[in-house]
C-alpha positions in Angstrom: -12.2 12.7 -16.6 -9.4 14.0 -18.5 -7.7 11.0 -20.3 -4.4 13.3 -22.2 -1.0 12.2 -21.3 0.1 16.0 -22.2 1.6 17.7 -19.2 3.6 21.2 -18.5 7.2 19.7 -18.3 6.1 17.9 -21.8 5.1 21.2 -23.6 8.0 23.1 -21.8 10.8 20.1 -23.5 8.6 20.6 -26.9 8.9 24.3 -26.6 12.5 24.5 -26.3 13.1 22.0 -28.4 11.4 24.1 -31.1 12.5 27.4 -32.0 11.5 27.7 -34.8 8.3 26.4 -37.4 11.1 24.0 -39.5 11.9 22.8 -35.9 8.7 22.4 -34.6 7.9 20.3 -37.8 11.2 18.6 -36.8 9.8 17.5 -32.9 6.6 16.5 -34.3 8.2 14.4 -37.3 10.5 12.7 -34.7 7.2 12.1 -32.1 5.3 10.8 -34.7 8.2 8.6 -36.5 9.0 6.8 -33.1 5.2 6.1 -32.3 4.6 3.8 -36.0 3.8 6.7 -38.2 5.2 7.0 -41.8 6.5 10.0 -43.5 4.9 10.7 -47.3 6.4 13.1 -49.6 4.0 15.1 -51.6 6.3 14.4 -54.5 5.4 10.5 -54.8 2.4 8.4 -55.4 0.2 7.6 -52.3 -2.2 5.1 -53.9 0.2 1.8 -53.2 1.2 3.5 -49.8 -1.4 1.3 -47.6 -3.2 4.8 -46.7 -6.7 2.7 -46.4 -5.2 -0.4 -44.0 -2.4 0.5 -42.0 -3.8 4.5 -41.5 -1.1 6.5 -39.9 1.4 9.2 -42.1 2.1 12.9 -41.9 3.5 14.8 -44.7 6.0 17.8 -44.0 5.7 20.9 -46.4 8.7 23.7 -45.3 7.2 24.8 -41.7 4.1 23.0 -41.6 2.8 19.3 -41.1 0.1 17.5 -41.7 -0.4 14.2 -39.6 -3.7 11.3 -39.5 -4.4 8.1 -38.4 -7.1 6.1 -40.0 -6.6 2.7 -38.9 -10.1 1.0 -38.2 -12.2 3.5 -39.5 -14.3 2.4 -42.1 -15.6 6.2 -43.1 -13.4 8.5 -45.2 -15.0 11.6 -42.9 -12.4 13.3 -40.7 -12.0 14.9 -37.6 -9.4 17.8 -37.8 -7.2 19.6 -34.8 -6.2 22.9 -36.9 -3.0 24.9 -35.1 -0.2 27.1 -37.0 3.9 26.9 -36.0 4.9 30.4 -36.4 4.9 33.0 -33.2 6.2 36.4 -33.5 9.2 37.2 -33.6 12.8 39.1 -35.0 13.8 38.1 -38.3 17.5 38.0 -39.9 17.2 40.7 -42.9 18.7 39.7 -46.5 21.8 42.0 -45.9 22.2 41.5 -42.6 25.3 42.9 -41.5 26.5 46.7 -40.6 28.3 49.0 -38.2 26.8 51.8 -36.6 28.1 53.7 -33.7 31.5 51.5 -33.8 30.1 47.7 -33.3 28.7 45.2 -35.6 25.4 45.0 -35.8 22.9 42.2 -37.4 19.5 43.9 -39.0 16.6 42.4 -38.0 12.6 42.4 -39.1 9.8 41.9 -36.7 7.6 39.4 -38.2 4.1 39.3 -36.9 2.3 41.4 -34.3 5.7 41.2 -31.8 5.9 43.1 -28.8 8.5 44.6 -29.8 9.5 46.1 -26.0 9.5 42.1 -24.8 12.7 41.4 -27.1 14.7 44.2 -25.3 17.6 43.2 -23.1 17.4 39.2 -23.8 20.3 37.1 -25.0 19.0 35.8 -28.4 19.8 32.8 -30.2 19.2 32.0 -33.8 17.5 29.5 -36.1 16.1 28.0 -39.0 16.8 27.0 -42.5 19.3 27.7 -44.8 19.1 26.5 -48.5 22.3 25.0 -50.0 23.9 24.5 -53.8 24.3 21.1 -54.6 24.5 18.8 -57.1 21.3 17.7 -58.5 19.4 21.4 -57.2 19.1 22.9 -53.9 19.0 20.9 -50.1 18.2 22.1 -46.7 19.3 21.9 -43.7 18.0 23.3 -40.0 20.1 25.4 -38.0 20.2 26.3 -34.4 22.6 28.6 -32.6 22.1 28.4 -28.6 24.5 30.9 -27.6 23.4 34.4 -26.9 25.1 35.4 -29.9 22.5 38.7 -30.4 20.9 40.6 -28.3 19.1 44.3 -28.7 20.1 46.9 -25.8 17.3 49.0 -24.5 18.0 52.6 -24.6 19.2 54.0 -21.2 16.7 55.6 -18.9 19.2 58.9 -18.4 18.9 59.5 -22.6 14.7 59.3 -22.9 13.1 62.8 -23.2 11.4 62.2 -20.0 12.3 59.1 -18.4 9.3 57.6 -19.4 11.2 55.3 -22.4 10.8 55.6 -26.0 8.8 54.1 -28.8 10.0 51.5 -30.7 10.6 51.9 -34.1 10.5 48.7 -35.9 13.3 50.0 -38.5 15.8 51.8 -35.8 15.4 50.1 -32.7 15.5 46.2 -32.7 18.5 45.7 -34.9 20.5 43.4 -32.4 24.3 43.6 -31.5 26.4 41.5 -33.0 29.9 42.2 -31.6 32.9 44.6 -32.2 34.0 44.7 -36.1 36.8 42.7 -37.5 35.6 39.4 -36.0 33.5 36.8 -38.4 31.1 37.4 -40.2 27.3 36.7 -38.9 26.4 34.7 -42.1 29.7 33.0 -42.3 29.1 32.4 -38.1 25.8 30.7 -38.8 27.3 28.9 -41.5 29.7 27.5 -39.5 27.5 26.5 -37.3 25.5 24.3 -39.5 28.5 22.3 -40.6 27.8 23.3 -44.2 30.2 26.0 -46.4 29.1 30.0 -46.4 29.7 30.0 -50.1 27.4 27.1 -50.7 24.4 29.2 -48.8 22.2 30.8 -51.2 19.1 31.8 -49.4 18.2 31.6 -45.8 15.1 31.6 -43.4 16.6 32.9 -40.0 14.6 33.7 -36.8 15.9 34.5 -33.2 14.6 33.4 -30.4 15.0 33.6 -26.4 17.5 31.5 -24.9 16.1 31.3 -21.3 14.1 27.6 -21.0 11.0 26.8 -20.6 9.7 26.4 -16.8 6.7 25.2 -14.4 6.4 28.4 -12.2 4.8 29.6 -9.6 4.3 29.0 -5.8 2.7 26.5 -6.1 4.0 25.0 -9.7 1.0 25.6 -11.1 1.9 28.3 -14.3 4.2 27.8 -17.4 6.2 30.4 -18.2 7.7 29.8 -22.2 8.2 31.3 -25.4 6.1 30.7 -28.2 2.8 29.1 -26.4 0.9 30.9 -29.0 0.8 28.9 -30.3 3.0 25.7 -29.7 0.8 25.2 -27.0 -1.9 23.8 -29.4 0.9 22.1 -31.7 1.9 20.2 -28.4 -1.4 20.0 -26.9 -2.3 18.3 -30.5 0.0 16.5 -31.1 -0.6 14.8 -27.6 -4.0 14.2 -28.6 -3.5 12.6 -31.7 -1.0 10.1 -30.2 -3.1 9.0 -27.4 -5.9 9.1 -29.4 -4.7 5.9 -31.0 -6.3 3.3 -29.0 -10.0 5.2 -29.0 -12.7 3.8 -31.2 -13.5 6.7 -33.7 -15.7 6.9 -36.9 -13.8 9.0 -38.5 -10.0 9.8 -40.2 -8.3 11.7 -37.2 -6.2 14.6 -38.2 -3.5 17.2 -36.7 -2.9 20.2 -39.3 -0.1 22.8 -38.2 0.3 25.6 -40.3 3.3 28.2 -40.7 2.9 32.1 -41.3 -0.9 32.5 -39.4 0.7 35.6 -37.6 1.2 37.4 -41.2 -2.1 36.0 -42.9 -1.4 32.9 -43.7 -0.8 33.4 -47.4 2.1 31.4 -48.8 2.9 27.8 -50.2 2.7 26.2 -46.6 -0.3 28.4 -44.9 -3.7 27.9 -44.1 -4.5 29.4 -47.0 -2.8 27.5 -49.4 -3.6 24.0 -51.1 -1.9 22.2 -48.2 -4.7 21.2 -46.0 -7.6 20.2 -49.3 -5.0 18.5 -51.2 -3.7 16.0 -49.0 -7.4 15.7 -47.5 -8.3 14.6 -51.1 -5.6 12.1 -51.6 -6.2 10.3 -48.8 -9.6 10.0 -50.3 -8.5 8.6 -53.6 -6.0 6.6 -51.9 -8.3 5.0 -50.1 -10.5 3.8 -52.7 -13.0 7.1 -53.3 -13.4 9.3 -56.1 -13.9 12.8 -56.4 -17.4 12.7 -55.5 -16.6 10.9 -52.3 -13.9 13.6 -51.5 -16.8 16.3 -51.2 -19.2 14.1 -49.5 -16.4 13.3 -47.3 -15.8 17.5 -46.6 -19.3 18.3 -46.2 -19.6 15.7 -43.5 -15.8 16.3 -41.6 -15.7 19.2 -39.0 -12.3 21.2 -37.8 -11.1 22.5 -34.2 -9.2 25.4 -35.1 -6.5 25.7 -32.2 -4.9 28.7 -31.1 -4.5 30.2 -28.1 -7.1 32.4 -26.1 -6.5 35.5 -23.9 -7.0 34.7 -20.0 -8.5 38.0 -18.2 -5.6 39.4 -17.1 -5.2 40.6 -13.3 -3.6 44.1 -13.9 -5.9 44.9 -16.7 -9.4 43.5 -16.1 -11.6 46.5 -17.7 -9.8 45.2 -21.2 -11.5 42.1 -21.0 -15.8 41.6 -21.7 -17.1 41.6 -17.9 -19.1 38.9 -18.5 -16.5 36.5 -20.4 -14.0 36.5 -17.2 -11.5 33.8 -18.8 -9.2 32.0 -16.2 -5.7 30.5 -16.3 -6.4 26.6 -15.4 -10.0 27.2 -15.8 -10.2 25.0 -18.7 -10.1 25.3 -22.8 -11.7 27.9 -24.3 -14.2 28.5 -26.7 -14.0 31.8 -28.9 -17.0 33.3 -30.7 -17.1 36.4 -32.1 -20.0 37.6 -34.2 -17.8 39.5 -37.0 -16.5 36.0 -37.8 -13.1 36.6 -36.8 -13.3 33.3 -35.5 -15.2 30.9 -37.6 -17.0 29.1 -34.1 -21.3 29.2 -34.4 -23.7 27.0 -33.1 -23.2 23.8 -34.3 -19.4 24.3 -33.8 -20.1 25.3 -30.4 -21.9 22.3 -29.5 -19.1 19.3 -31.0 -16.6 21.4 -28.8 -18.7 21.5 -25.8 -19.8 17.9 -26.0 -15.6 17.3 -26.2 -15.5 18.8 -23.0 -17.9 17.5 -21.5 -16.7 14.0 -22.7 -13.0 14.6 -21.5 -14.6 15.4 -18.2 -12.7 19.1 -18.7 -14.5 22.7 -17.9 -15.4 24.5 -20.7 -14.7 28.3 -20.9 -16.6 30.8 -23.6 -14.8 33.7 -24.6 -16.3 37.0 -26.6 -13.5 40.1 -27.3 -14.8 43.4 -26.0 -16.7 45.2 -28.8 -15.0 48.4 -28.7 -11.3 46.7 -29.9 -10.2 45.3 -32.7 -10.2 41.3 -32.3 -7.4 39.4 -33.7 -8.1 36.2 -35.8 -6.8 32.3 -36.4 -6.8 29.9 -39.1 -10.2 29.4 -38.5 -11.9 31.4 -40.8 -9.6 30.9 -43.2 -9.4 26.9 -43.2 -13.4 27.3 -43.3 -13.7 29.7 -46.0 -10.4 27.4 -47.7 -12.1 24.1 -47.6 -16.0 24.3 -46.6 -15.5 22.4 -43.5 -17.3 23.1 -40.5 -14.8 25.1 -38.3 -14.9 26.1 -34.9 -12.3 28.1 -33.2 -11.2 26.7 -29.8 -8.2 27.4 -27.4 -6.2 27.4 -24.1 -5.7 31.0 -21.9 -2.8 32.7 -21.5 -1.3 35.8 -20.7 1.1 38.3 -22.3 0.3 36.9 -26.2 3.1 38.1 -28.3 5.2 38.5 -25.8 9.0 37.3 -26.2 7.7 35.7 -22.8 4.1 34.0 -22.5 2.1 32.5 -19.2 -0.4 29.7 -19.2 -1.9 27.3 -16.6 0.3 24.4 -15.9 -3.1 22.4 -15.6 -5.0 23.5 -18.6 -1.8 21.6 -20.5 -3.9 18.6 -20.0 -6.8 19.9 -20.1 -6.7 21.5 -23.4 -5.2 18.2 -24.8 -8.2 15.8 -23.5 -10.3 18.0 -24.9 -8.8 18.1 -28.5 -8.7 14.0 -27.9 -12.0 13.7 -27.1 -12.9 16.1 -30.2 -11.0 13.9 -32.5 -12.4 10.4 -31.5 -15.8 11.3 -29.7 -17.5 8.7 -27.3 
């Protein structure tokens, strides 16, 4: 019986509240904040926080956040929901501005596997961080720009060697239009914008993103048509599970872990390949009273969901899908296996995941890529590999991944989100 709160009008207000990873770090930091949890800073002590009684804090490092509730459990073992913030997409260049061909125009930098044709003809706004001079060092603030201020024209049918379009080069052809010279300058714009002086900006993390909202869709309101569900769609999904996980009895420390920059490999500061993830594991630990010894016992006996999302068979294109792993939209959460280890899933992963299902009272789904292309990857093998937890990878279908524009089921919302709360604190 599935227990989650989650629902599509829920993920579609945390999608467009969240343009961007800083933001989406920003939605979850505000959920958590107004249901009793406690900010850290990684900068401070932890030991005289009350991290072994009252049990529920996240910690917020650039675009990703790390959130767990411990109260009542007597066990330092944990139970992690793994997910990452970043979704591909057009990225503001260091010199930004030009003319070409008579307008102003704004160079931009695909980040990630974007499909580059689905940002073509959309009014684009723009966010993200800029980093300020100040007295004392440098501060941050988020930005957000709701206007269709960009946008990158298609070229015209008439001008293609034979009607048939062109292909997109990622240096030539997705630099956006900015407007007609002489007016402000984009940087100075965006500046502006954030309330904050141009001259004081000295460095800047910009993205665009799609300005038409999120919506339930569908004859019968049973799809979700968004940006970004891969892969705010487990962020949202996991966040609802953590929250209404609260009230379940649970042996073990439960934990939500979002990660930025999975869609370039998740090597930086903040990614799943970083420190992030072990470090704070291990001072909750010691915080709580254990010692380094403790913290290992404590790994080799925690297991991680790695969320992302999964690829429902699609109808136009069934013979690019395994015939035997048909995956459908509100056919339930997913689990992904794939014998080259490009997800980190095997048996005994399989089995916590399936037994989650089968506790939230939710379908389970197995997915295997077709062996004749190349299979993309999560955080899963890299959070295994990272750490030495037991990982497997798990996820919710969808259609048209990468796409400026994504589809999921309006029901597997839910579904996907009792299952992660059921994974978390087990029956």
């Amino acid at each position: 019986m599935i227990t989650s709160t989650a629902d599509a009008t829920g993920l579609c207000r945390f999608v467009d509240a969240s343009p961007s990873p800083f933001h989406v770090c920003a939605t979850v930091a505000d959920t958590l904040r107004a249901a009793g949890w406690t900010e850290l800073r990684e900068t401070d002590g932890w030991a005289n926080a009350g991290l072994a009684s009252e049990g529920r804090f996240f910690v917020v490092r650039g675009g990703s956040v790390i959130a767990w509730d411990a109260r009542g459990v007597d066990s330092s073992l944990f139970r992690i929901v793994g997910g990452h913030t970043d979704s591909p997409n057009l990225r503001v260049k260091q010199h930004p501005e030009y003319i070409s061909a008579g307008l102003a125009m704004v160079g931009l930098e695909p980040y990630g596997g974007a499909w580059l044709n689905s940002w073509l003809d959309r009014d684009l706004g723009v966010s993200g961080r800029l980093a300020l001079r100040g007295e004392g060092g440098v501060r941050q603030v988020l930005v957000r720009i709701d206007d269709p201020i960009l946008r990158v024209p298609q070229l015209a049918i008439h001008l293609s060697e034979d009607r048939k379009g062109v292909s997109l080069d990622p240096q030539r052809h997705v630099n956006a239009l900015w407007g007609v010279p002489g007016g402000i300058g984009f940087l100075d714009a965006v500046a502006e914008r954030a309330g904050v002086a141009a001259d004081d900006v000295v460095g800047w993390e910009l993205m665009t993103h799609d300005l038409a909202p999120s919506a339930v869709v569908g004859a019968a309101g049973d799809l979700v048509s968004a940006p970004r569900l891969d892969n705010q769609g487990t962020c949202y999904a996991g966040l609802r599970a953590l929250l209404d996980a609260v009230d379940r009895p649970s042996d073990a420390i439960r934990v939500l872990a979002l990660f930025d920059h999975e869609e370039v490999g998740s090597n930086s500061d903040r990614g799943a390949a970083s420190d992030f993830l072990i470090t704070v594991l291990e001072r909750i630990v010691l915080a709580r009273g254990g010692d380094r010894d403790a913290f290992l016992a404590t790994m080799a006996g925690s297991v991680c969901a790695s969320g992302d999302m999964a690829h429902a068979t699609h109808p136009n294109y069934p013979e690019r899908h395994e015939p035997s792993h048909t995956i459908a939209v509100n056919g339930g959460p997913v689990l992904k296996v794939n014998q080259n280890l490009r997800y980190a899933s095997d048996a005994t992963g399989e089995a916590v995941f399936a037994m989650a299902c089968a506790d939230a009272g939710v379908p389970l789904q197995r997915y295997v890529h077709r062996a004749d292309l190349p299979c993309g990857s999560t955080i899963g093998p890299i959070t295994a590999t990272r750490t030495g937890l037991s990982t497997v990878d798990v996820g919710a279908p969808q259609l048209a991944m990468h796409s400026a524009r994504e589809v999921m089921g309006a029901s597997d919302v839910a579904s996907y989100s009792a299952a992660l709360q059921a994974f978390l604190a087990p029956a």
